[in-house]
N, C-alpha and C positions, 0 to 999 in steps of 0.2 A: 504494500500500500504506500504510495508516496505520499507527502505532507503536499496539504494546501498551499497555494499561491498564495502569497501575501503581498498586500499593492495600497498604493495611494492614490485614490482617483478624484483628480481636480474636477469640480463641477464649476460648470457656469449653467445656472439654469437661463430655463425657456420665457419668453415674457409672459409676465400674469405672475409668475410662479415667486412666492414670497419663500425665504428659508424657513420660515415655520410651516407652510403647506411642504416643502420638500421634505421638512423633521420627518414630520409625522407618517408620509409618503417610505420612509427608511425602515419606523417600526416594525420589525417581526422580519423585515425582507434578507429571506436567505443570502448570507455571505458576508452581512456587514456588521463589523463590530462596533463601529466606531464614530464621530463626524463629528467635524468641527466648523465652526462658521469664520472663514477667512475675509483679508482686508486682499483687496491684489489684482491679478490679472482673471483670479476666479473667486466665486460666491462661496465655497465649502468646499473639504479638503475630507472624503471617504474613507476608512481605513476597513479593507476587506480583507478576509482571510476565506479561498473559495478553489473549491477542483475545476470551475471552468469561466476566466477571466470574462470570455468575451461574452457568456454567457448574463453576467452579473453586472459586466457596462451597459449589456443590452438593457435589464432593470433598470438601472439607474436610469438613462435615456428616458425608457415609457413610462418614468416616476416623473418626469418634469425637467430633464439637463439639457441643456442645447449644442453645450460642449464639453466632451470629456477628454482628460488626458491623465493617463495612468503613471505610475513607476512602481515598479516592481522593489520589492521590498528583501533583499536579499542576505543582511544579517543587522542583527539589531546590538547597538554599542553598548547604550544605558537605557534604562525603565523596561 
């Protein structure tokens, strides 16, 4: 069994879409552990742990993101 993918998926939501309609949009949704509300070039910063990436951008996407961009998470320093 190999370990889940673990990533950071920049969200820029879709217009209309407020970061508390995307929160709540997260709840319960297979693969995400995590979300933070960012200042920047995107609106909130995903943190997923998931067996199929593209499958859980796809989520994210028909939750309300207009743009996404991932990094892969591939060892962790501290926390």
């Amino acid at each position: 069994m190999t370990a889940p993918v673990r990533a950071d998926v920049h969200v820029r939501l879709a217009p209309g879409i407020t970061t508390c309609d995307y929160g709540r949009r997260l709840r319960g949704m297979p693969g995400v552990v995590g979300a933070l509300v960012v200042v920047g070039d995107f609106d909130l910063t995903v943190r997923v742990a998931c067996d199929d990436l593209r499958e859980t951008m796809a989520r994210l996407r028909r939750a309300g993101a207009r743009d996404l961009a991932a990094e892969l998470i591939v060892r962790t320093l501290l926390g």
